[in-house]
ZAMARGU-4260 file (C-alpha; in steps of 0.2 Angstrom, whole numbers, plus 5000, padded with zeros to 4 digits):
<rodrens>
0) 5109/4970/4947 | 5094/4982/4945 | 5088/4989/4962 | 5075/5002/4962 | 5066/5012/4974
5) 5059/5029/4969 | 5056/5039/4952 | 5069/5051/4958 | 5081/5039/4965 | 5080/5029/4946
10) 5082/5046/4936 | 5096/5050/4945 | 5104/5032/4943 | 5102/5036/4923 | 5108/5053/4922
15) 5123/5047/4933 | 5126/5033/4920 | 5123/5019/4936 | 5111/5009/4924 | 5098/5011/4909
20) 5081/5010/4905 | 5085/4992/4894 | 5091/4986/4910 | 5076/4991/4921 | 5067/4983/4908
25) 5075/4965/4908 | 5074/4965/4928 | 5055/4966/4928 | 5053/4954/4913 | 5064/4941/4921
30) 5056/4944/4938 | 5037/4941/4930 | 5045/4926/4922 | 5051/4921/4939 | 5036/4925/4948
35) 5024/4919/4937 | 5014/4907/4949 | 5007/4924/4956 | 4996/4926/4941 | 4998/4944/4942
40) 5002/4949/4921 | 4990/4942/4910 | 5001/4946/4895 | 5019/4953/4894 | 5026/4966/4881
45) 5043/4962/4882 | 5050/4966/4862 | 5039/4983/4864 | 5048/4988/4879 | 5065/4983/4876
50) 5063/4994/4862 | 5057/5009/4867 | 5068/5007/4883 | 5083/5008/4870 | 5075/5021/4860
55) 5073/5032/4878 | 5092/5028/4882 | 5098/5033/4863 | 5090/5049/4866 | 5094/5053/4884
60) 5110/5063/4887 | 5119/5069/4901 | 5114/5083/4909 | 5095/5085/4901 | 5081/5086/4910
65) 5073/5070/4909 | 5052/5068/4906 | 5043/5067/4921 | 5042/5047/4919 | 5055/5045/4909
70) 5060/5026/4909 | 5045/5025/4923 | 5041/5005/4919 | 5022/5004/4922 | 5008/4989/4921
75) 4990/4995/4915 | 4975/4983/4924 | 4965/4973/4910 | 4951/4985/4910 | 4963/5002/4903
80) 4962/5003/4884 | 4979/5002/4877 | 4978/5004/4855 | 4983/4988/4847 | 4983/4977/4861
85) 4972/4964/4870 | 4957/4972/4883 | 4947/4957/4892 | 4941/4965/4907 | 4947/4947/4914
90) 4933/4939/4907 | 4929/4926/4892 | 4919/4939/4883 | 4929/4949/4878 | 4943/4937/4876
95) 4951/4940/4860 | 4946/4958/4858 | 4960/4969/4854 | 4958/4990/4859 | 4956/5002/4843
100) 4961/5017/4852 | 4972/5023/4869 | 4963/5027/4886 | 4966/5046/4890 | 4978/5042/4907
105) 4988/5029/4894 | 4992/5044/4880 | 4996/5054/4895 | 5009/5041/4901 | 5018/5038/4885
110) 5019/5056/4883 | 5029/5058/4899 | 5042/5045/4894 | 5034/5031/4904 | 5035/5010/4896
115) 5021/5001/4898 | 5026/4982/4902 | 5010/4972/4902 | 4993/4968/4905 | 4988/4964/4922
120) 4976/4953/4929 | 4960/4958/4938 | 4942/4952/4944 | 4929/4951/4930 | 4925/4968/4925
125) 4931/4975/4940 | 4919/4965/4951 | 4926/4954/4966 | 4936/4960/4981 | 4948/4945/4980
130) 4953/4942/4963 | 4947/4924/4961 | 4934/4929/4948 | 4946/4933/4936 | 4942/4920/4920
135) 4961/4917/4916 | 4963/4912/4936 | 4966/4918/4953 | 4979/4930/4957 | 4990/4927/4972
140) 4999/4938/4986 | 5017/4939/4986 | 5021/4939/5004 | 5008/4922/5005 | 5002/4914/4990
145) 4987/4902/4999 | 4981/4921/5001 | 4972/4933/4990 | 4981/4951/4984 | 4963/4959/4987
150) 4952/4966/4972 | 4947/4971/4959 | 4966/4976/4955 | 4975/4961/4962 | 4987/4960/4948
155) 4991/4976/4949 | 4993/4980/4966 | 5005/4963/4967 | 5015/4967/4954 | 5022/4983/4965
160) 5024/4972/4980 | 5033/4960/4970 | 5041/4972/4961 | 5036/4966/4944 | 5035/4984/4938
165) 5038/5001/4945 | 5019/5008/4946 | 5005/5004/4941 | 4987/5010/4935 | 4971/5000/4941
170) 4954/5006/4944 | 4943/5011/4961 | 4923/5009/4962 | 4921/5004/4978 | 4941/5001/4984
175) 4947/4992/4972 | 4966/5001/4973 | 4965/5003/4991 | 4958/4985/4997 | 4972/4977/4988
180) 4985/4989/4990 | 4983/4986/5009 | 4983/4966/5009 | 4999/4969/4999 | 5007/4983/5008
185) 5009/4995/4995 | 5000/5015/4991 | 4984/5014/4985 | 4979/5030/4978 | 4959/5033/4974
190) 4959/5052/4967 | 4944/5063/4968 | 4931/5057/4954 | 4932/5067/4938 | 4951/5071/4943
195) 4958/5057/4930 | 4949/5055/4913 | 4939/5039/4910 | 4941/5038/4893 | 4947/5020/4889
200) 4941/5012/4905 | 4931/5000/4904 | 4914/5005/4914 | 4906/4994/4927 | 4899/5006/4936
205) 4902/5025/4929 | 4896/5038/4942 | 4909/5029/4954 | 4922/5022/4942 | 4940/5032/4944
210) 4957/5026/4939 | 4970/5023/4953 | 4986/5022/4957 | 4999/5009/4965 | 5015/5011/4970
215) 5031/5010/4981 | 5030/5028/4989 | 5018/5043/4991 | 5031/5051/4980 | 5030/5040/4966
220) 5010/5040/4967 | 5009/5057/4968 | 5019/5061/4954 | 5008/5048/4942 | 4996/5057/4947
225) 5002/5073/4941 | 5004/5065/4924 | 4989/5058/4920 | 4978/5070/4929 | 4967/5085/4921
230) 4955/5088/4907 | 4951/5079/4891 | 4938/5083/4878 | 4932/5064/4878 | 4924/5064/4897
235) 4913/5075/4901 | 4915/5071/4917 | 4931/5077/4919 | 4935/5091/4930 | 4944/5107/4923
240) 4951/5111/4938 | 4970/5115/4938 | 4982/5101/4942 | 4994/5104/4954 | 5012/5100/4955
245) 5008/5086/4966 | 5025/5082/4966 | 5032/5098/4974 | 5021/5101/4982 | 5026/5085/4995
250) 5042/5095/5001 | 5031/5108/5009 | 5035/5109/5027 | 5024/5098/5039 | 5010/5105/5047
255) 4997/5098/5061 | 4983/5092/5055 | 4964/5091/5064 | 4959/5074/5061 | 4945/5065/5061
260) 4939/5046/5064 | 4922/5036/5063 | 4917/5030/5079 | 4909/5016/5073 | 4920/5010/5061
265) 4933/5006/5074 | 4919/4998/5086 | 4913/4987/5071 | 4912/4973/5078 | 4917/4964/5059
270) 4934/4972/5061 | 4950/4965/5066 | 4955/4962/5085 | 4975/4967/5081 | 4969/4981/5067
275) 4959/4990/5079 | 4972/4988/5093 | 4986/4995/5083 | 4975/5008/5072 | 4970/5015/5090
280) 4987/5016/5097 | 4993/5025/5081 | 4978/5039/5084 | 4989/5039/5100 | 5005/5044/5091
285) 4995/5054/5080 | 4991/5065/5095 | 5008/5064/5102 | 5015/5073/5089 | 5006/5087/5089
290) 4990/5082/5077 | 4971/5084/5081 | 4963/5066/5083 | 4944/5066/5087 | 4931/5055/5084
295) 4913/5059/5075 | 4899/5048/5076 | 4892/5044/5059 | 4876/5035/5060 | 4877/5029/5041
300) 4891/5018/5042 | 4880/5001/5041 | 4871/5010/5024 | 4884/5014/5015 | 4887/4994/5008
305) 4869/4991/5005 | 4869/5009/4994 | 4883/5006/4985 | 4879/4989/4979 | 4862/4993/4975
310) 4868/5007/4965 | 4884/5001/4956 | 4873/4985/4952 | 4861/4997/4943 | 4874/5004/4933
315) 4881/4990/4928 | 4869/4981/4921 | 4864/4995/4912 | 4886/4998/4905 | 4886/4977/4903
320) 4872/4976/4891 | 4882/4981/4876 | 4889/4965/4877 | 4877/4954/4868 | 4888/4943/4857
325) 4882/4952/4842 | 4892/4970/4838 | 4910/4963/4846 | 4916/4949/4860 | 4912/4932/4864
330) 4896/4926/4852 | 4888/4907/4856 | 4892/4893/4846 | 4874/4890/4842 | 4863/4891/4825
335) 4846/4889/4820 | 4840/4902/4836 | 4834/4918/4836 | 4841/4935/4842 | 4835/4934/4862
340) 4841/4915/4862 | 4857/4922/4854 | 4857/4937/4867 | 4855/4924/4881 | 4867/4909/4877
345) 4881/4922/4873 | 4880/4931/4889 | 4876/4915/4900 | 4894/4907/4893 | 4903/4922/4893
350) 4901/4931/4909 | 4906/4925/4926 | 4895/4919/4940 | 4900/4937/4951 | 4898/4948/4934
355) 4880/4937/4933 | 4872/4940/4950 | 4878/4958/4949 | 4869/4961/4933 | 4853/4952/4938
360) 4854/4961/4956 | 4854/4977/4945 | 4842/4975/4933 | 4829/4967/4948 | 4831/4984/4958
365) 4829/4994/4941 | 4811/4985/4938 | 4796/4996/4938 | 4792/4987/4955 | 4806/4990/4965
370) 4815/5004/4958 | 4809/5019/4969 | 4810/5006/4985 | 4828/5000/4981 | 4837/5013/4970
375) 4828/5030/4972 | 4827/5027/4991 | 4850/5021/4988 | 4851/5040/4980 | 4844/5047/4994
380) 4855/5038/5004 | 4871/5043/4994 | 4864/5063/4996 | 4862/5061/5016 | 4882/5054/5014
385) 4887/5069/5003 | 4879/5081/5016 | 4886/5073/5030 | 4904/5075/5022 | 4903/5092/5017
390) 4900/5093/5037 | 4915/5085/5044 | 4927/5094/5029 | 4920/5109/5037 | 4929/5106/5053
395) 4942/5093/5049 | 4955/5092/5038 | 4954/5074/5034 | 4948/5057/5041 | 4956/5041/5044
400) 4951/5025/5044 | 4956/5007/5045 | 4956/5002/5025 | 4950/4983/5027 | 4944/4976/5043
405) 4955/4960/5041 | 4972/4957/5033 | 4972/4946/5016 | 4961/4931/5022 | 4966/4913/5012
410) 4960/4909/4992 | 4943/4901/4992 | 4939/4908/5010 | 4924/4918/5005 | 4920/4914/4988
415) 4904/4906/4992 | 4897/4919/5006 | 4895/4935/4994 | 4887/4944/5007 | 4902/4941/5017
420) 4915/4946/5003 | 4904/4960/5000 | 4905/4967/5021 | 4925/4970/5015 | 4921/4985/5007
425) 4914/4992/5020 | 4929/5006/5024 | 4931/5011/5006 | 4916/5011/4997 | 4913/5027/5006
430) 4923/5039/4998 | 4918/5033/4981 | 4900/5036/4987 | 4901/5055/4990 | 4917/5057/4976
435) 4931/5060/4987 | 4949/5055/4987 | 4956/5040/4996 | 4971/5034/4999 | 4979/5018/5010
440) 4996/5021/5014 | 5006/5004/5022 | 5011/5007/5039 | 5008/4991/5049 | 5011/4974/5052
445) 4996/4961/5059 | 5003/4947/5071 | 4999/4934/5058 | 5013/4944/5049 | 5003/4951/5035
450) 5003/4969/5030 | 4990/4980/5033 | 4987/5001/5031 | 4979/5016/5035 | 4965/5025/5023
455) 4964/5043/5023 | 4951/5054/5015 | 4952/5073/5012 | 4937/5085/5004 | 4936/5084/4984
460) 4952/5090/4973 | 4962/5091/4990 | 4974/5080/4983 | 4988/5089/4990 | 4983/5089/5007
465) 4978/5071/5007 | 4998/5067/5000 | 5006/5078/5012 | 4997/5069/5026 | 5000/5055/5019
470) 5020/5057/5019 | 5019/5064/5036 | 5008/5049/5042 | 5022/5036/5035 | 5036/5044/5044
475) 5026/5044/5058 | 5024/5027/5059 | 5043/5023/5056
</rodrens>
């Protein structure tokens, strides 16, 4: 039977001859066929795997070097552009739109040897931190499944708890590869914006959108990483900074760290009893082994919700315009009306509630009335946080964090309290803020026997600290 546990680990199993890439392939197939009642895939691609799995084991040969991802089997969230096949953004206007070209991270994958097995589910354009808003159902967590996986990337981040795949991609505005990496108790990896090409992802809100990455290990993600990192011509965003060999770059020798918490983040009084307990006595450990633990006092804390959604509203109303019911997606049955009626009825059926109040929340603080109170006065916010990090990456090498303040709360819990579901993103939407990377690495377990991690942050483009930490973090806790 097919087990697997790391990249490595699985190249080495092929070079030895212990198993092959069709094999991997028919595990994961017939395990999202047997957990199906997770929701997680939205569509499989089985015939398209199994192929290109034989076609990688035809040409693989003893004693060659294999791609990096070689056989690596890989889920893409339904807001990654994949050529040829279905991209719904989990929601009814876009529901029988099919992608005309790859997104850069996806070329990049294919390149490197990597099978892509599915499609998987997430909220509405990336909008929901639970992933109930997602128009072809709710996704459900492996360990509980009266419990949410988290969001936007629910589908995702369970299908590497599960094991329904090896890795897989999703994307982060506000958290939304390290919230649900933590309620399923997997890596969550947010890279520094401008480190991975947007091209192909679907926008909700572009000066904060990056694609992430789940997975098993700090190992795998930092390897994935590796790949689909670096410079593209179609995003000017992107950074042309060198990529590193993440990968190597792990096996460095440990080195003590200088630390740093927020104060009031771990006195919130909206955060977890038993998550702040353990999360303290880990600082504890931290110390112990020789690393720098100190905490900072950071003022902004209770801003930086109330600027990111006034800001990531704005943006997307201005990205979901384009979908009017007239150039491409869902139109409204309706004749005999003009072209505003038209504009209207299409957008009313086809979005979701969430994807509706965002919209009208952003075009409100956009109006000539309120914009310099609500959005000029949010940017200014968003510089005082950028100012305030370069402060602290001046005298610390990172800071940590408790990535959620509770564990995976029950389906239907919060979905009528948005101000409520909105407070969960208090931890992460931090670091897409001010652009830094983020991670959540899995290291406890709360008494109500659910999975929760750690986040960690390091200054831009210091990827490689942030994953050696990481590693070094993980064995801690063991």
């Amino acid at each position: 039977m097919f087990r697997y546990s790391t990249i490595k680990d699985y190249h080495i199993a092929l070079q030895n001859g212990q198993t092959t890439c069709v094999e991997a392939v028919h595990s994961y197939i017939q395990a999202i066929h047997d957990r199906s009642s997770l929701n997680a895939f939205l569509e499989v691609y089985a015939a398209e795997a199994l192929q290109y799995a034989a076609l990688l084991d035809a040409q693989r040969t003893t004693g060659t070097q294999l791609a990096p991802l070689h056989g690596v089997v890989v889920g893409l969230k339904d807001v990654i552009s994949y050529k040829a096949h279905h991209l719904s953004a989990g929601s009814h206007i876009l529901e029988n739109f099919t992608a005309i070209y790859n997104a850069t991270a996806v070329d990049k994958l294919l390149a490197a040897g990597a099978i892509i097995i599915g499609r998987q589910n997430c909220d509405e354009f990336a909008m929901g931190s639970s992933n109930e808003n997602s128009a072809y159902g709710s996704v459900k967590n492996a360990v509980d499944e009266t419990r949410v996986p988290g969001g936007s990337s629910g589908g995702s981040a369970v299908s590497v708890q599960a094991g329904l795949c090896m890795v897989s991609l999703g994307s982060d505005t506000g958290g939304s590869v390290r919230q649900p990496a933590d309620f399923c108790g997997v890596v969550g990896l947010k890279p520094t914006y401008g480190r991975i090409s947007r091209y192909g992802l679907v926008a909700y809100a572009s000066s904060f959108d990056q694609i992430g990455i789940f997975a098993g290990s700090v190992d795998d993600a930092a390897l994935v990483l590796e790949v689909i990192a670096g410079t593209d011509d179609f995003d000017s965003t992107v950074s042309a900074k060198e990529v590193p060999a993440y990968s190597e770059e792990l096996a460095a020798a440990p080195k003590k760290y200088k630390l740093a918490y927020f104060k009031e983040a771990l006195e919130h009084p909206g955060l977890d009893p038993a998550i702040r307990q353990q999360t303290n006595y880990f600082i504890k450990k931290l110390t112990n082994a020789g690393h720098t633990v100190q905490s900072v006092d950071f003022e902004l804390l209770e801003y930086v919700v109330p600027t990111y959604y006034v800001l990531t509203t704005a943006e997307a109303s201005s990205n979901l315009s384009r979908f009017d019911g007239v150039k491409y997606g869902y139109r409204a049955p309706l004749t005999g009306i003009d072209l505003t009626e038209l504009y209207k009825a299409s957008r009313s059926q086809g979005f979701g509630k969430e994807v509706q109040r965002r919209i009208m929340l952003g075009t409100f603080v956009l109006s000539a009335g309120y914009f310099d109170a609500y959005f000029t006065k949010a940017q200014q916010v968003r510089r005082l946080l950028s100012d305030r990090t370069r402060a602290i990456f001046a005298e610390f090498d990172a800071i940590i964090s408790p990535t959620v303040p509770s564990t995976a709360f029950k389906l239907g819990e919060k979905s009528n309290d948005p101000v409520e579901m909105f407070l969960a993103d208090i931890y992460t939407v931090f670091a897409n803020l001010v652009g830094i990377p983020a991670i959540s690495i899995p290291l406890f377990q709360h008494p109500n026997g659910l999975p929760f991690g750690l986040q960690v942050m390091t200054s831009h483009f210091d990827e490689v600290s942030l994953l050696r930490l990481s590693k070094q973090l993980m064995d801690i806790s063991k």
